[in-house]
C-alpha positions in Angstrom: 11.7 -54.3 125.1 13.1 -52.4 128.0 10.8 -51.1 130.8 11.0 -47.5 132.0 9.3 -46.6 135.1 6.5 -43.8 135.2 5.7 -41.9 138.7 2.7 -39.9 139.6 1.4 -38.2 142.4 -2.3 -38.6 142.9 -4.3 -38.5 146.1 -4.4 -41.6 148.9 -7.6 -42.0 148.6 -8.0 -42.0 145.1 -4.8 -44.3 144.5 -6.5 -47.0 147.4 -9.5 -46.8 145.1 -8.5 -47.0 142.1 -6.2 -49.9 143.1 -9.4 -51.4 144.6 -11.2 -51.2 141.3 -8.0 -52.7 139.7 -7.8 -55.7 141.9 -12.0 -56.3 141.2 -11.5 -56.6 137.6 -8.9 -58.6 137.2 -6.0 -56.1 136.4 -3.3 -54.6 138.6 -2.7 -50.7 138.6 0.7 -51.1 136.6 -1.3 -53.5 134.2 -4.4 -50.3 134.1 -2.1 -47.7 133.1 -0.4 -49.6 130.3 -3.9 -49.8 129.0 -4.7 -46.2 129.2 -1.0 -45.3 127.6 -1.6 -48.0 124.7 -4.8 -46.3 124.3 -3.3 -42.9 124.2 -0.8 -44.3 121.8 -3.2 -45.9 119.2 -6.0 -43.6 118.8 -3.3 -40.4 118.9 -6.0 -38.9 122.0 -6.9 -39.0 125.6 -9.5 -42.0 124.9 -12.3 -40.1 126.9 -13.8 -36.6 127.0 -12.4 -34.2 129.3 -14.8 -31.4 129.0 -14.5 -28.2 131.3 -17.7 -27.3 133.0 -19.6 -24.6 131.7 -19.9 -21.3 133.0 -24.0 -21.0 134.5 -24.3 -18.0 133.0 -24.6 -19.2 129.5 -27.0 -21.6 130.9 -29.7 -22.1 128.1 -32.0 -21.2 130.7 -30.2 -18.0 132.1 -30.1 -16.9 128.4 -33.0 -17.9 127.3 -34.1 -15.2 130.5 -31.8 -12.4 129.9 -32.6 -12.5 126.0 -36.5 -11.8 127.3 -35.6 -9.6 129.5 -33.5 -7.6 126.5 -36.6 -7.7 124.3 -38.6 -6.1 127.3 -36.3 -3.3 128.1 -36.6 -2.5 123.7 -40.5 -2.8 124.3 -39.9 0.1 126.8 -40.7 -2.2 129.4 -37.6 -1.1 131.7 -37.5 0.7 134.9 -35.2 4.0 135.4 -33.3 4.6 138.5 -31.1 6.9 139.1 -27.8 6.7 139.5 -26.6 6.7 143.6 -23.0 7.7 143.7 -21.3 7.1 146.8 -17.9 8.4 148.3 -15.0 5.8 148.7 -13.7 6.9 152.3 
């Protein structure tokens, strides 16, 4: 089997610790990634979640606020103001 060679860029820091981590369980970081691409390979995925954070708006709590606060304004619960319009100079 021939051997090609794979190059990333990732931060010092994070390379010195994940070569750290490497080294404490046995593996070197060539030996690490092989495992993660093997992984990828078999199970046709990235073999962990990557999930983007949610937005805190749709918070369950935030909506669970702004749905009361819809039901108030319908119960005639609302304030008025009027409307201040102000000159862009």
């Amino acid at each position: 089997m021939a051997l090609a060679t794979l190059t990333a860029r990732v931060d010092e820091k994070d390379k010195a610790s994940f070569d750290t981590f490497c080294s404490n369980v046995g593996l070197n970081t060539s030996t690490a990634i092989n495992l993660f691409v093997k992984a990828v390979l078999r199970e046709n995925r990235i073999p962990f979640e990557i999930a983007q954070t949610a937005d805190p708006f749709f918070s369950e709590t935030n909506m669970s606020y702004v749905k009361k606060s819809v039901q108030e304004l319908r119960a005639g619960k609302g304030t008025v103001h009027e409307l201040i319009e102000v000159d862009n100079e």
